[in-house]
GUPAPA-111015 format. One record per residue (C-alpha): residue number from 1; residue in three letters; x negated, y, z. Coordinates in nm, 3 decimals, padded with zeros to 5 digits, always signed. Layout:
NUSE  seq  type        u        v        w
NUSE  NUM   ALA        X        Y        Z
...
***
This chain:
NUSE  seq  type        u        v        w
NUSE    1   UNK  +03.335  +01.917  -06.770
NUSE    2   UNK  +03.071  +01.810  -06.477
NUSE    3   UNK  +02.738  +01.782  -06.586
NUSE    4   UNK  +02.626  +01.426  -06.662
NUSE    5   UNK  +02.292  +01.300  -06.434
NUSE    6   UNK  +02.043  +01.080  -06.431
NUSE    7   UNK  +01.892  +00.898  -06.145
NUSE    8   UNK  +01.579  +00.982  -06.025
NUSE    9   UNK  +01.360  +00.827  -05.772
NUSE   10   UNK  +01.257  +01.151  -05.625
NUSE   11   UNK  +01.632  +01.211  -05.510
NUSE   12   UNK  +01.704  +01.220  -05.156
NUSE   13   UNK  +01.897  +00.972  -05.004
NUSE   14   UNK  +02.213  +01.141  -04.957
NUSE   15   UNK  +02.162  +01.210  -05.350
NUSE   16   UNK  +02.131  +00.838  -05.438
NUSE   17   UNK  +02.384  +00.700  -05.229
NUSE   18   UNK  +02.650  +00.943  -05.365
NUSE   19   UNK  +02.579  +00.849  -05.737
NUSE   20   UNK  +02.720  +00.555  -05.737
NUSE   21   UNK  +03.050  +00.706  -05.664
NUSE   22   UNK  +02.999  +00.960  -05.915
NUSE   23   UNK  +02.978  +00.650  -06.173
NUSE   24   UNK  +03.330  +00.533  -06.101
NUSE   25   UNK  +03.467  +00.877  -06.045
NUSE   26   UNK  +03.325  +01.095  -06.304
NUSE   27   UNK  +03.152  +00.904  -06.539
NUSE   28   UNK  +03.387  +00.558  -06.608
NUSE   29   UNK  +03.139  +00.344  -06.558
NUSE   30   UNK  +03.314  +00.152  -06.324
NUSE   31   UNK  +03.183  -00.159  -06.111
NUSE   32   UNK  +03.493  -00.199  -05.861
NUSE   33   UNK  +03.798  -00.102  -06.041
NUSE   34   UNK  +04.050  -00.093  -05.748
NUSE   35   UNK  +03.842  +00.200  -05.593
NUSE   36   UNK  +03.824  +00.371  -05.945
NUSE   37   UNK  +04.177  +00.349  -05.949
NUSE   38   UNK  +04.251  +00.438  -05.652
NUSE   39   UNK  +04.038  +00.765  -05.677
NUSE   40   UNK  +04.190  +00.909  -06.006
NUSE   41   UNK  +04.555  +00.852  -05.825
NUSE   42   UNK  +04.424  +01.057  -05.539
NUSE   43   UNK  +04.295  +01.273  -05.678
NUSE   44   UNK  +04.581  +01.336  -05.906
NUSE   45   UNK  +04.814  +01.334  -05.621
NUSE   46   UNK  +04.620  +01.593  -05.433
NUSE   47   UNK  +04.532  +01.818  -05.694
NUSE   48   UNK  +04.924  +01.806  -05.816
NUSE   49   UNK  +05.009  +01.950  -05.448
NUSE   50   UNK  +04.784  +02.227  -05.500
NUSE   51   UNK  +04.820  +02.362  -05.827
NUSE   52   UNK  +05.206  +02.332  -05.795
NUSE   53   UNK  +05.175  +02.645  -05.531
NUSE   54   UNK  +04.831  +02.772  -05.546
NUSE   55   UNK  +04.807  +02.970  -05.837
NUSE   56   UNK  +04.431  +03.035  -05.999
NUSE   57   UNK  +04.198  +03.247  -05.843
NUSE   58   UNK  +04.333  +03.145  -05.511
NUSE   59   UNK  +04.036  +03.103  -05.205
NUSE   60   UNK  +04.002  +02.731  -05.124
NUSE   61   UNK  +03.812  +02.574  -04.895
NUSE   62   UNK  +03.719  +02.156  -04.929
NUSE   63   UNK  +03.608  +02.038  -04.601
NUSE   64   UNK  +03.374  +01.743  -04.566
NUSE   65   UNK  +03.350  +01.777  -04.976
NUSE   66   UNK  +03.084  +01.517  -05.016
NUSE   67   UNK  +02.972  +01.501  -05.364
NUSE   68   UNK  +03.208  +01.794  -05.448
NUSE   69   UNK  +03.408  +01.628  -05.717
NUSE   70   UNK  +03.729  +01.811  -05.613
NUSE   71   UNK  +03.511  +02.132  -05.557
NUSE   72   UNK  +03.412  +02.111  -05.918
NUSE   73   UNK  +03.727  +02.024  -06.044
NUSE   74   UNK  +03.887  +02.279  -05.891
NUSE   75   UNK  +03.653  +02.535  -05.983
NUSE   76   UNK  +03.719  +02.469  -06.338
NUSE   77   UNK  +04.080  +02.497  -06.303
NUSE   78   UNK  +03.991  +02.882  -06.179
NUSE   79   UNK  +04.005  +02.870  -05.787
NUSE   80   UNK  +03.755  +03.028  -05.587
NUSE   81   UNK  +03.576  +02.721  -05.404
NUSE   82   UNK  +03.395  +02.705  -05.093
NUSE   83   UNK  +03.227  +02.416  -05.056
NUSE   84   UNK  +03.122  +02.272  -04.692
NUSE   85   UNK  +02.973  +01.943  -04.616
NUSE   86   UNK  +02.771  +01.871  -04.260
NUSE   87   UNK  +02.468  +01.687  -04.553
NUSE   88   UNK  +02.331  +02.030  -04.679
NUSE   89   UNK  +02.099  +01.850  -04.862
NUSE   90   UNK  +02.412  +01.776  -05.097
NUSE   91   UNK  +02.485  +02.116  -05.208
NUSE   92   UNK  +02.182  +02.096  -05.456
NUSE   93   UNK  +02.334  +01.778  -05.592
NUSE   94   UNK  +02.659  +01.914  -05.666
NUSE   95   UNK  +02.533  +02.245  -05.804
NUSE   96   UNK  +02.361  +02.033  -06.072
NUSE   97   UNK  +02.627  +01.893  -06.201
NUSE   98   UNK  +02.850  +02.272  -06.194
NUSE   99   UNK  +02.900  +02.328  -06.581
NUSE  100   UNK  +03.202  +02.581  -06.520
NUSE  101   UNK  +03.405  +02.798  -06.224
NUSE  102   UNK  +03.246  +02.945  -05.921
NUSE  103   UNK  +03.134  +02.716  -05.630
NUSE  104   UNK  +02.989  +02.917  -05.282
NUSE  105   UNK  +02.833  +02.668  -05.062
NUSE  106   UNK  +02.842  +02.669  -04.671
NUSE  107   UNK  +02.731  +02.354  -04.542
NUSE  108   UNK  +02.730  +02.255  -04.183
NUSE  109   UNK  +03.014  +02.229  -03.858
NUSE  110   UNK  +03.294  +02.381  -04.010
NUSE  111   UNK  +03.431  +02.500  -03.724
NUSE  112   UNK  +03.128  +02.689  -03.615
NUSE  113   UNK  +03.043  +02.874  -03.989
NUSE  114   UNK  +03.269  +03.144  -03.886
NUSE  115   UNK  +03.405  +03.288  -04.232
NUSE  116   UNK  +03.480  +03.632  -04.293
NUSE  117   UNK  +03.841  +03.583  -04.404
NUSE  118   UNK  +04.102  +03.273  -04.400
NUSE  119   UNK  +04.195  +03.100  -04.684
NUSE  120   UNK  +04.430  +03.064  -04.898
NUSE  121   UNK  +04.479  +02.692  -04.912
NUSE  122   UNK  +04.176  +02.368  -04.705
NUSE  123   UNK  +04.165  +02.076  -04.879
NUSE  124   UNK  +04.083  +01.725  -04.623
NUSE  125   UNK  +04.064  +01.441  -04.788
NUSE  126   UNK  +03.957  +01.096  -04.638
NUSE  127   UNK  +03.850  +01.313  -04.362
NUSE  128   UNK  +04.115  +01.312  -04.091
NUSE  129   UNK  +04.115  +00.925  -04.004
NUSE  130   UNK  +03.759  +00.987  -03.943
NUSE  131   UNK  +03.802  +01.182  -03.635
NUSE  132   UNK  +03.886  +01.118  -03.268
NUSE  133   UNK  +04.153  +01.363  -03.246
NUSE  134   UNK  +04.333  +01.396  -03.547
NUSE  135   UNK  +04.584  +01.667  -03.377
NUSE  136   UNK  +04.320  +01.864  -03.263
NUSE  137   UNK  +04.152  +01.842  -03.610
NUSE  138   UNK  +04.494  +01.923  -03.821
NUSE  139   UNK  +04.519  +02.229  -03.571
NUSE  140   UNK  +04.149  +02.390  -03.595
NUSE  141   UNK  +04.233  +02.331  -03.993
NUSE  142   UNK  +04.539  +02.540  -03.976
NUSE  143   UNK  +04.342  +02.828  -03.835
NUSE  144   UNK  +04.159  +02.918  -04.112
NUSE  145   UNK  +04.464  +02.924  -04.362
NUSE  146   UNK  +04.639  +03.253  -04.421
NUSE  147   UNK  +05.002  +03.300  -04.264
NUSE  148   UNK  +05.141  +03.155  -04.567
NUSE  149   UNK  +04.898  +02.971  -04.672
NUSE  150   UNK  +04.833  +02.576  -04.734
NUSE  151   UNK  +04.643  +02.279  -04.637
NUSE  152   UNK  +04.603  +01.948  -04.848
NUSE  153   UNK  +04.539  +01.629  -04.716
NUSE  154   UNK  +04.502  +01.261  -04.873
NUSE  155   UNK  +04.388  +00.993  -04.615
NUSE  156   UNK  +04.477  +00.602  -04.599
NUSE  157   UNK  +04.852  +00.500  -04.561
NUSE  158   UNK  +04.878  +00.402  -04.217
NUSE  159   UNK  +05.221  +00.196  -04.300
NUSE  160   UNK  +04.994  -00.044  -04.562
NUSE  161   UNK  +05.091  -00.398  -04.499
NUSE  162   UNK  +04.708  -00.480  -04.477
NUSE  163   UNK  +04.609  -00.209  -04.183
NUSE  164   UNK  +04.554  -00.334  -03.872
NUSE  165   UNK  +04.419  -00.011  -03.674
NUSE  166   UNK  +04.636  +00.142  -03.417
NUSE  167   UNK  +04.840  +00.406  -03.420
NUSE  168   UNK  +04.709  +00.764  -03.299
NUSE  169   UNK  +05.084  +00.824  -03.159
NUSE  170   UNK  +05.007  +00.497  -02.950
NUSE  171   UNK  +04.679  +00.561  -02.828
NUSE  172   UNK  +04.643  +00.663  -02.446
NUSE  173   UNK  +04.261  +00.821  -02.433
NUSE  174   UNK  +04.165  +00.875  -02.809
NUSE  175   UNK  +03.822  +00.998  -02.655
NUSE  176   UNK  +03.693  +00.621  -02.601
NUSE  177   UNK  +03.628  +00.676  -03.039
NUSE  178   UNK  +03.434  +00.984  -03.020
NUSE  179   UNK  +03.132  +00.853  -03.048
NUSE  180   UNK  +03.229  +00.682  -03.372
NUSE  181   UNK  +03.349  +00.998  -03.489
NUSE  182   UNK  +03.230  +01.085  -03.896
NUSE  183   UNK  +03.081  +00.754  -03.990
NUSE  184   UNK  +03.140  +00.709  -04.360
NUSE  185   UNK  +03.359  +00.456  -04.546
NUSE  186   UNK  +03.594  +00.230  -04.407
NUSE  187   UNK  +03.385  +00.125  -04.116
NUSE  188   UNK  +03.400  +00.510  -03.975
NUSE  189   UNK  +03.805  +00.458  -03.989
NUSE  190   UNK  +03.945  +00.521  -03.658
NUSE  191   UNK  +04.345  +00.570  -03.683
NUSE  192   UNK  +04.526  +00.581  -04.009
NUSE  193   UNK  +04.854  +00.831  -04.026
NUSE  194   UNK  +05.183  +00.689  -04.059
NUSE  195   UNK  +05.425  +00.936  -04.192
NUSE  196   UNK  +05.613  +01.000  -03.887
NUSE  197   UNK  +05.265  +01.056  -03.694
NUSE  198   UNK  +05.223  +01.301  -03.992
NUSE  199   UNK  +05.510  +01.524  -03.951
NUSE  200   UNK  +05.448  +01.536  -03.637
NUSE  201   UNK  +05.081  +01.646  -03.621
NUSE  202   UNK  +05.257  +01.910  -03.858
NUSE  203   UNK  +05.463  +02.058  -03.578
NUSE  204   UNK  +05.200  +02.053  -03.346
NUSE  205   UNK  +04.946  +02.234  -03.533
NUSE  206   UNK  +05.212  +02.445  -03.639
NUSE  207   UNK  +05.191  +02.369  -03.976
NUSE  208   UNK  +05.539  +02.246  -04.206
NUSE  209   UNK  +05.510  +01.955  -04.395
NUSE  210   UNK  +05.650  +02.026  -04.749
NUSE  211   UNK  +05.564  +01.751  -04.893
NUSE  212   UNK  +05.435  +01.376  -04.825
NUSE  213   UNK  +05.379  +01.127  -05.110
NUSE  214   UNK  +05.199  +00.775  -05.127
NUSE  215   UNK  +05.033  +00.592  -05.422
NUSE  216   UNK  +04.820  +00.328  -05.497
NUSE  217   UNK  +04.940  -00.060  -05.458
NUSE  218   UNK  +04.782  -00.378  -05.419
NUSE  219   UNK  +04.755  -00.443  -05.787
NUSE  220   UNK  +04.616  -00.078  -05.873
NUSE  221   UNK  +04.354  -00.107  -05.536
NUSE  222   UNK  +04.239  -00.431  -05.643
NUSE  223   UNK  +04.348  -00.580  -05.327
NUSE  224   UNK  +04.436  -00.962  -05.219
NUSE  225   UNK  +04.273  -01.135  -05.483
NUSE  226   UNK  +04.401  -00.887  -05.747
NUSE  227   UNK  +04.038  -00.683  -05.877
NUSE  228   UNK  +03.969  -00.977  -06.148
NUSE  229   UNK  +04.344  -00.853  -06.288
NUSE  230   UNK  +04.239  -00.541  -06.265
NUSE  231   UNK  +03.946  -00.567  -06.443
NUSE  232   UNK  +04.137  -00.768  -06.735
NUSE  233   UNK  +04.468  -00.531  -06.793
NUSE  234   UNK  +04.480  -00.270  -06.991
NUSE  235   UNK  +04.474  +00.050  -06.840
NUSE  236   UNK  +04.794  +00.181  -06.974
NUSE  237   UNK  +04.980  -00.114  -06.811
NUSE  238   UNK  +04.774  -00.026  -06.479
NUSE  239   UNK  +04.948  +00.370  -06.508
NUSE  240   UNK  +05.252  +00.157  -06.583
NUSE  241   UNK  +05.293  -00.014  -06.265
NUSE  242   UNK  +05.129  +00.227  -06.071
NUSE  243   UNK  +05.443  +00.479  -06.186
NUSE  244   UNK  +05.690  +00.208  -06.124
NUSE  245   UNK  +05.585  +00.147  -05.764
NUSE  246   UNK  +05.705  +00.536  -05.742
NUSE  247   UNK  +06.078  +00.458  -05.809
NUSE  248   UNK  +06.083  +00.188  -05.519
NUSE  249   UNK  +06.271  +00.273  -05.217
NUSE  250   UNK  +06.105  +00.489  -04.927
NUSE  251   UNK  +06.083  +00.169  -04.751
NUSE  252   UNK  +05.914  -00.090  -04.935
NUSE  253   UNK  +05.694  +00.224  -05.101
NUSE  254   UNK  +05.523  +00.252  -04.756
NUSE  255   UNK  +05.414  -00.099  -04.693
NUSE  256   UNK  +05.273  -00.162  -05.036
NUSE  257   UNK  +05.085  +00.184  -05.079
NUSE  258   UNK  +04.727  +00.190  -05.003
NUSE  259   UNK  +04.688  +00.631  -04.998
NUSE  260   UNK  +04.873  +00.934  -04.851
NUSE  261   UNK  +04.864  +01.290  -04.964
NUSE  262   UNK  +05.085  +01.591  -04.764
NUSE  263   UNK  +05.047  +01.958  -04.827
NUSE  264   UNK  +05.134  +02.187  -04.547
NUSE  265   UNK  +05.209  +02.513  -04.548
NUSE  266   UNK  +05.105  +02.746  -04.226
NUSE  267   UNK  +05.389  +02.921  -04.061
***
C-alpha cells in the first residue's frame, strides 16, 4: 500500500498541487467523482496491458510519471521502476509515500538522460496529446524499448463525441503548437488520437499495435450534467455500466468513451 500523507505548509508547490490528485486517486476522498472514476478505469486498463505480457521483475520506465502513482503501483506488483518526471522536485514526494518495491528516480528531459540499457516495457500516459509531434514522440519512445519489448499508452479518446480539437493526421505544420508543448491538464491538450491516427503512429515509429481499448463514458466521467448522478449511485452500479458500455459495438464505443489505452510491442 502507498504511504498515507499529510499536508504541510512547508511543501513545495509542485508537492501541494499534486495532493489533491492523490486524494481522489489513492486515498478515496473524492471531490469530483467523474475524474476519480475515470482514473481507476485507466489505470486499470493500462496496468491490465502490462501485466498481461510483462512478467515481474521486468525494467519499466514511466515517462512524465507525475506523482508516481503508477510507479508505485507497479513497484509493488514486482517490476523494476524507473521513474522520470521533468519536476525533480517531485521525486522526494513520491519516495515518501514508497511503502514497498524498488523505485530509481531519473528526473529531467527524457530523451537526453541517456540510460545504460533499454527497457523492457515505457509507460505514457496522458502524455502524448501534450506534445507537438506526437509521431516524433511515439518514435523517440520506441527507442528505448528492447527488440521485443513494449510501450503502454492511455491518452484522451480522440473519437469522444464532446472533442473538438483537430486531428494530428489533419494538421499541415504541427510546429505552430510547440510552444504550448507540456502544459498540464486539459488546457496543455493539443491533438487527441483517434484510433486510426493510432495505428498509424504505430507503423511509423515502427512499433505494432497489439492492442487498443477505450473506457470511460459520459455517465462514469461525470460529463453533460451527469457528476450529481455520479455522486448519488452506488458504486457497484457505476462498474455496472461502465462494463456494459464494453459490449457495445466498435462504433458507438468510440463516440461515447472519454479514454484510450494501446500497448505496442517494438519490432
Amino acid at each position: 500500500m502507498v504511504r498515507r500523507l499529510t499536508i504541510e505548509d512547508s511543501w513545495p508547490d509542485s508537492w501541494k498541487y499534486s495532493y489533491p490528485y492523490d486524494q481522489q486517486e489513492l486515498w478515496n476522498e473524492i471531490t469530483h467523482y467523474g475524474y476519480a472514476y475515470g482514473y481507476e478505469h485507466r489505470r486499470r486498463e493500462t496496468l491490465r496491458l502490462l501485466q498481461s505480457v510483462v512478467p515481474k521483475g521486468s525494467s519499466v520506465l514511466d515517462v512524465a510519471g507525475a506523482q508516481g502513482n503508477f510507479s508505485l503501483v507497479m513497484a509493488e506488483l514486482g517490476y523494476d521502476v524507473t521513474w522520470n518526471d521533468l519536476r525533480e522536485d517531485l521525486a522526494e514526494y513520491v519516495e515518501r509515500k514508497r511503502e514497498h518495491g524498488n523505485i530509481t528516480y531519473a528526473p529531467g528531459n527524457v530523451f537526453e538522460l541517456g540510460f545504460d540499457s533499454k527497457f523492457d516495457a515505457v509507460l505514457i500516459t496522458e502524455i502524448i496529446e501534450h506534445v507537438a509531434h506526437p509521431d516524433e514522440f511515439l518514435r523517440k519512445i520506441g527507442t528505448m524499448v528492447k527488440p521485443g519489448g513494449y510501450v503502454i499508452m492511455s491518452t484522451p479518446n480522440g473519437a469522444y463525441f464532446k472533442n473538438n480539437l483537430p486531428r494530428f493526421s489533419d494538421c499541415e505544420d504541427p510546429s505552430q503548437f510547440e510552444e504550448m508543448q507540456f502544459k498540464p491538464n486539459l488546457d496543455g491538450h493539443i491533438f487527441l488520437l483517434w484510433r486510426d491516427e493510432v495505428e498509424a503512429l504505430a507503423q511509423k515509429a515502427g512499433l505494432h499495435l497489439e492492442e487498443h481499448t477505450t473506457f470511460t463514458n459520459p455517465l462514469t466521467a461525470g460529463h453533460v450534467k451527469l457528476e450529481t448522478a455520479l455522486k448519488l449511485l452506488p458504486k457497484f452500479v457505476v462498474d455496472a455500466i461502465e462494463s456494459t458500455t464494453a459490449l457495445l459495438p466498435l462504433t458507438v464505443r468510440d463516440k461515447i468513451t472519454t479514454g484510450s489505452a494501446s500497448r505496442f510491442q517494438r519490432r
